[in-house]
C-alpha atoms as one frame of an Amber mdcrd trajectory, in Angstrom:
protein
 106.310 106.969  76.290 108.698 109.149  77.840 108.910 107.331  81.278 110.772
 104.248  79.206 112.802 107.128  76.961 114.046 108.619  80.029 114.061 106.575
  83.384 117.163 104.853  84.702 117.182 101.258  83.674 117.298 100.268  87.533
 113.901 102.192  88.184 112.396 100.364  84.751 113.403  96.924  85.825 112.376
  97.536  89.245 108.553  98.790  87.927 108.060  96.271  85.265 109.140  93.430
  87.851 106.243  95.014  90.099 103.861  93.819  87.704 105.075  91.042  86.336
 104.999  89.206  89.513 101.510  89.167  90.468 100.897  88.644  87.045 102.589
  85.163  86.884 100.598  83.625  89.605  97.489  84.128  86.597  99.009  81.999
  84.228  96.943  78.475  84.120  99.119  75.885  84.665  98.246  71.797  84.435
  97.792  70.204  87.562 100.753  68.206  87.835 102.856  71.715  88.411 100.370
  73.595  90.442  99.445  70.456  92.768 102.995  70.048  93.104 103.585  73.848
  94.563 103.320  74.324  98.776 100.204  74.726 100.247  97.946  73.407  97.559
  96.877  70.584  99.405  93.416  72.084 100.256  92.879  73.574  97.225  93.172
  70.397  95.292  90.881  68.139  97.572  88.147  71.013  97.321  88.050  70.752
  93.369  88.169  66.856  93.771  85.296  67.214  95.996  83.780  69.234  93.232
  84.147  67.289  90.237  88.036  66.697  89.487  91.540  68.899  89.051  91.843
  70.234  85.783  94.020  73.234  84.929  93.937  76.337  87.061  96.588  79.266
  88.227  99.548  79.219  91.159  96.910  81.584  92.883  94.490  79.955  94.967
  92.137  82.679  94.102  92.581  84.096  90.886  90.007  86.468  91.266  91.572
  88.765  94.238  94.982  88.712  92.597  93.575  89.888  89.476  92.169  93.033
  91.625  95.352  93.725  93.183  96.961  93.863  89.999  94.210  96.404  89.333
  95.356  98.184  92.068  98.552  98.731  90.583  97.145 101.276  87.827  97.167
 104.250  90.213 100.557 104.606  91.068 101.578 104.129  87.277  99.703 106.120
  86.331 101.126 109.187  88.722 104.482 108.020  87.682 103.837 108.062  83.917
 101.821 111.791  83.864 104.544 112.668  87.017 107.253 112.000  84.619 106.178
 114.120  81.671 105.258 116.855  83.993 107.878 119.658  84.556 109.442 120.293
  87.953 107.911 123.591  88.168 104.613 121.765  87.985 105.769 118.981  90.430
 106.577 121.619  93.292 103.073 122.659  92.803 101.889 119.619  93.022 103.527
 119.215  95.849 102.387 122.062  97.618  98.553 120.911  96.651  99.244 117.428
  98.660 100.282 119.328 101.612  96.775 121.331 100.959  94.723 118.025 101.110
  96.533 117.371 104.401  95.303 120.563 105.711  91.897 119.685 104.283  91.517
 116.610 106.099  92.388 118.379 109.570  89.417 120.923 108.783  87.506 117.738
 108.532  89.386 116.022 111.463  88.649 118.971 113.939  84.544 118.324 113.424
  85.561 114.919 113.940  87.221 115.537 117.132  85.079 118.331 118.382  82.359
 115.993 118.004  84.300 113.373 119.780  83.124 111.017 116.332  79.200 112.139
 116.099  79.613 114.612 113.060  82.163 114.652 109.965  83.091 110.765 109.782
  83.538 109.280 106.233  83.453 105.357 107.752  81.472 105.322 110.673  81.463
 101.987 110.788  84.798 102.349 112.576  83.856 104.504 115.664  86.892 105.981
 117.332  85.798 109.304 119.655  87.813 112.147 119.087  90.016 110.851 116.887
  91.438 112.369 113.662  90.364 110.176 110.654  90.411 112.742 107.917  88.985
 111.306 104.674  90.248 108.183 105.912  89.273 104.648 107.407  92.590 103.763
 109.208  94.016 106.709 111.517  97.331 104.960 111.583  97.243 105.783 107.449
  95.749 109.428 108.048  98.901 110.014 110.486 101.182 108.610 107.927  99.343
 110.506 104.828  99.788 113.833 107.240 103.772 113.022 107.721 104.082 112.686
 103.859 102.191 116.348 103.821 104.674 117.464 106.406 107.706 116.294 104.086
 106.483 118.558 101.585 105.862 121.448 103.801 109.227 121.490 105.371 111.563
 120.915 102.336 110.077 122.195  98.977 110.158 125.449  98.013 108.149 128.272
  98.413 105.769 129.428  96.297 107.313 132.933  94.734 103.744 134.466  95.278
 104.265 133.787  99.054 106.659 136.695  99.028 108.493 137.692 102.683 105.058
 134.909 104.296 106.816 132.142 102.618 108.559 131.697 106.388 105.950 132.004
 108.662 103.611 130.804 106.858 105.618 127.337 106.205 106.043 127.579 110.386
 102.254 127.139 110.940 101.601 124.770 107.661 104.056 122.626 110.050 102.430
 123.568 113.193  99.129 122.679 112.197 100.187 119.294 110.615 101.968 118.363
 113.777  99.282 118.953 115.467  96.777 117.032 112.783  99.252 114.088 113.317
  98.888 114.046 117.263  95.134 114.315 117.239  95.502 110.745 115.323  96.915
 109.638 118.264  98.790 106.961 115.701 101.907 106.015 117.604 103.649 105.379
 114.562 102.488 108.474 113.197 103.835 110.349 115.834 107.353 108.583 115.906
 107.800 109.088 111.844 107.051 112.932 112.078 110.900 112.998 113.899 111.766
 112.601 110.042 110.660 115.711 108.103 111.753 117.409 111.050 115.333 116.185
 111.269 115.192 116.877 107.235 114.126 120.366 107.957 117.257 120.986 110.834
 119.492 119.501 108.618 118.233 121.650 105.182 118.489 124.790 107.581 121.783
 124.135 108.700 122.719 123.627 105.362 121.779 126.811 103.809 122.997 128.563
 106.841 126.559 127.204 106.251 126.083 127.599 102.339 125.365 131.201 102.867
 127.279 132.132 105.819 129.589 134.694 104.248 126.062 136.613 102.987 124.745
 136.449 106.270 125.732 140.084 107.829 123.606 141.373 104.633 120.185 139.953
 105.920 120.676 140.008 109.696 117.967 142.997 110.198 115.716 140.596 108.391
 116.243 137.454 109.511 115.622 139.339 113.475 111.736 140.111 112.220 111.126
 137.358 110.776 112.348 135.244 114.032 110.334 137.088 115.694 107.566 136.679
 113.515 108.004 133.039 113.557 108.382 132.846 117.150 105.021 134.824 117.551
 103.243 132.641 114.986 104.476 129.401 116.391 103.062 130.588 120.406  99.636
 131.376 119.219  99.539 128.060 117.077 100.330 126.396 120.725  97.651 128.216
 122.176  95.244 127.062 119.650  96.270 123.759 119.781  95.657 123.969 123.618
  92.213 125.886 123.514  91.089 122.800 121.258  92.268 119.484 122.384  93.073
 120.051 125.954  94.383 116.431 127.306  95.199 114.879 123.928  98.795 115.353
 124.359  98.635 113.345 127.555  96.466 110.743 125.873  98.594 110.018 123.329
 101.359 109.659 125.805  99.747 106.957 127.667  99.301 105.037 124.131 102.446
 104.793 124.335 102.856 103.785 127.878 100.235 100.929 127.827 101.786  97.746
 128.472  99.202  95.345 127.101  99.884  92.812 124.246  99.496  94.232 121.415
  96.742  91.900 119.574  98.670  92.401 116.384 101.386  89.662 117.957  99.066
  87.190 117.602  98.445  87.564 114.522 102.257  87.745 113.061 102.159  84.643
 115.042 100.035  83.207 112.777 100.733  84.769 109.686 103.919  83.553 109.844
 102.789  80.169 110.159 101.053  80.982 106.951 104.194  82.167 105.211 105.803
  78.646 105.577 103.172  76.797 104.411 103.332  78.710 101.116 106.636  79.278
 101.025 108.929  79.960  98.771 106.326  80.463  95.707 103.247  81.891  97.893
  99.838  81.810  97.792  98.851  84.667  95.494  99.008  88.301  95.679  95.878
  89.403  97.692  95.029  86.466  99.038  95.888  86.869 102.542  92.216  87.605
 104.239  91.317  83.671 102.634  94.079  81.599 102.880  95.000  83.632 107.144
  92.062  82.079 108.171  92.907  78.276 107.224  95.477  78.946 109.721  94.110
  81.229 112.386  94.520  79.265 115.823  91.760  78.785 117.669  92.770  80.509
 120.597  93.594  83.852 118.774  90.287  84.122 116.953  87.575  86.917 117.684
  84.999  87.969 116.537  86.338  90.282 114.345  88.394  88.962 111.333  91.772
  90.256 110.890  91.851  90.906 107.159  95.617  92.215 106.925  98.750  90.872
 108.478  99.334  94.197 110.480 102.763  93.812 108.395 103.025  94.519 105.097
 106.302  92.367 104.714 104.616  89.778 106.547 101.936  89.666 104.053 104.021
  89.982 100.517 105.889  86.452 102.272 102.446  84.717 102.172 101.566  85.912
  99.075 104.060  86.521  96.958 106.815  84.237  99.180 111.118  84.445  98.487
 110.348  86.576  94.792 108.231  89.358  96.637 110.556  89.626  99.162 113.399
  90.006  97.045 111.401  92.749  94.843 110.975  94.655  97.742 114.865  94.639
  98.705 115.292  95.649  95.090 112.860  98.756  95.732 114.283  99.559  98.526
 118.173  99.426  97.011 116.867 101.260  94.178 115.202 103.919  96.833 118.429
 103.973  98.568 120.933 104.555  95.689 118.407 107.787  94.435 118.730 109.562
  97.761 122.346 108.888  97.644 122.904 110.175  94.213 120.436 112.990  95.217
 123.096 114.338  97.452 125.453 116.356  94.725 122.232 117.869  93.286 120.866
 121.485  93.411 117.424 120.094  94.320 118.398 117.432  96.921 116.148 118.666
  99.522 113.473 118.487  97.208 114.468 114.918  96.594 114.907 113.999 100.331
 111.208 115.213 100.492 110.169 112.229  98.409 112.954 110.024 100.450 111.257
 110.952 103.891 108.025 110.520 102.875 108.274 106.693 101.217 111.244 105.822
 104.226 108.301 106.549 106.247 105.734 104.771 104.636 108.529 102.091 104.395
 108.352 102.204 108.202 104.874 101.686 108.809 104.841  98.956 106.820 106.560
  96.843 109.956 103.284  97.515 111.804 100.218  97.954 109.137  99.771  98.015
 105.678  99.791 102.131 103.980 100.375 100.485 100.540  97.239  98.505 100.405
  95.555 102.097 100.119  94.774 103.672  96.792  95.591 107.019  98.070  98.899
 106.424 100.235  99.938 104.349  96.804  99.357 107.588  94.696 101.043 109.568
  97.043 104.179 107.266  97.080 104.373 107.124  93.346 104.393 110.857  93.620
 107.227 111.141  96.178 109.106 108.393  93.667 108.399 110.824  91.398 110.413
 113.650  93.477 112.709 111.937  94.454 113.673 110.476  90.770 113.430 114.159
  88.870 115.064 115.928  91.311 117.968 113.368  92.103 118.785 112.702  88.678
 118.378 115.446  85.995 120.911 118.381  86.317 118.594 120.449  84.657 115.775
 120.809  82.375 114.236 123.048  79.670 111.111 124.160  81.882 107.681 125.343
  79.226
């Protein structure tokens, strides 16, 4: 396979480690070594209760961490068919995830037109005039529509786009902005300061590249700011004639000063993470072994399912070694964008670094990776960032 030809030995390590782990705690072991790890105590009086302790896994349920390793077949898979692809085809590809994100604000302006009557994929989860896309979660629509915002800002144009490419990358922006407010996800909101800043910086960076061309294209450069600048008003305008108010709304989000019920349940998920630690319980076995130790005065009706932190959750479940594989990813994510720097398609790498620095960021206060789709899309901004940051160049078909 040409991923394990090819790939830097860090990135190979890092990927098989990824599923090795989860893959351990599904190895039967006798009961005097899994009795003996923390926080088996109630697992071995139930199957004492039920006839006697024989052999079984580290998991306490075997079942859910055999689905999560399930899970992990998507984003391999991108990687693998990402890596054989060339990076003509992965601009493309790029520019076609920054399509779905305009797809899912068609569908998120019935949704918020509606104010949640018409267009919702869960409505199980009403939320009145609130984006949800083709989503559940808003907080992961907001973060799926940053990722589309990387790609907007920093690849490159299609050449069919022709003198467009500029204004027409000005409203993509626009209009995913805007998609990303009408979540009204906080976090959402704060992360889309990233593509941004990587689109100031890329500008200012071509402008000094180029500065001794620049007399050349003034005449041209006057149009098309003017173009721009025309495009960008009547964007505003729209955005104004269709969601009057929601800029204020999300505003006082922000300004609310009530605990956030999230707190509570770090509290007690971190409760959970010492009784498990260092080995853990299991990968995807939060939702049954949280409620053991829920406290009674932060339960509700509603169960809480995830930790509200992915970080949180990989201590409970996959304790000290999960921890330590997500330094190593994040290292490893570090050291590409670095070594991206010195390379003719480092904004098209920093793309890929926005977009998983972001989802990176979210992870403090939800859980984007526990999402088939926001796990493809991070395998394919791995992808860009590892193609772009490390191959000089390429024979392209």
């Amino acid at each position: 396979m040409k991923f394990w030809s090819q790939a830097p030995w860090a990135l190979k390590l890092v990927v098989s480690a990824s599923v090795l782990l989860p893959s351990l705690f599904l190895i039967p072991l006798p009961p005097q070594m899994w009795t003996a790890l923390p926080g088996r105590e109630l697992v071995a009086q139930s199957l004492e209760l039920a006839g006697g302790i024989d052999w079984t896994t580290a998991s306490v349920d075997p079942v859910r961490t055999l689905l999560a390793i399930t899970a992990l077949i998507t984003p391999l898979a991108v990687l693998f068919i990402g890596w054989k692809a060339s990076r003509t085809h992965l601009i493309t590809l790029g520019w076609l995830v920054v399509l779905l994100g305009l797809a899912n604000l068609a569908v998120g302006i019935i949704q918020v037109l509606s104010n949640g009557a018409t267009g919702l994929f869960y409505p199980e989860n009403p939320m009145p005039g609130i984006l949800f896309g083709t989503f559940a979660n808003r907080n992961t629509t907001g973060l799926f529509l940053v990722g589309c915002l990387a790609f907007a800002a920093m690849l490159p144009s299609p050449p069919q786009a022709g003198q467009a490419a500029l204004p027409a990358r000005v409203i993509i922006c626009i209009l995913l902005l805007v998609a990303v407010l009408l979540t009204r996800s906080r976090t959402a909101l704060v992360l889309a300061a990233l593509p941004l800043a990587g689109l100031f910086f890329q500008v200012i960076g071509q402008r000094l590249s180029t500065g001794h061309r620049r007399h050349r294209a003034n005449g041209n450069r006057k149009w098309a700011a003017i173009a721009t600048g025309a495009l960008t008003l009547g964007a505003v305008a729209s955005v104004g004639l269709m969601a009057p108010g929601r800029i204020g709304e999300v505003v006082d989000r922000f300004q609310n000063d009530r605990t956030d019920a999230r707190a509570y349940i770090w509290e007690d998920a971190s409760y959970a993470a010492s009784r498990y630690w260092p080995v853990g319980s299991g990968t995807g076995t939060f939702d049954d072994v949280f409620q053991t130790d829920e406290s009674l005065e932060n339960i509700t009706q509603r169960r809480a399912g995830r930790a509200h932190n992915d970080y949180l959750e990989v201590a409970i479940e996959a304790g000290a070694p999960g921890l330590l594989l997500i330094a190593a990813w994040l290292v490893l994510l570090a050291w590409l964008s670095w070594k991206a720097r010195i390379r003719e398609g480092r904004w098209i790498a920093w793309s890929g670094s926005i977009t998983l620095l972001a989802i990176a960021l979210q992870s403090i206060t939800d859980y984007p990776l526990r999402n088939q789709s926001m796990l493809a899309v991070a395998a394919f901004a791995l992808v860009i960032l590892v193609r772009f940051a490390l191959l000089q160049r390429e024979a392209e078909p």
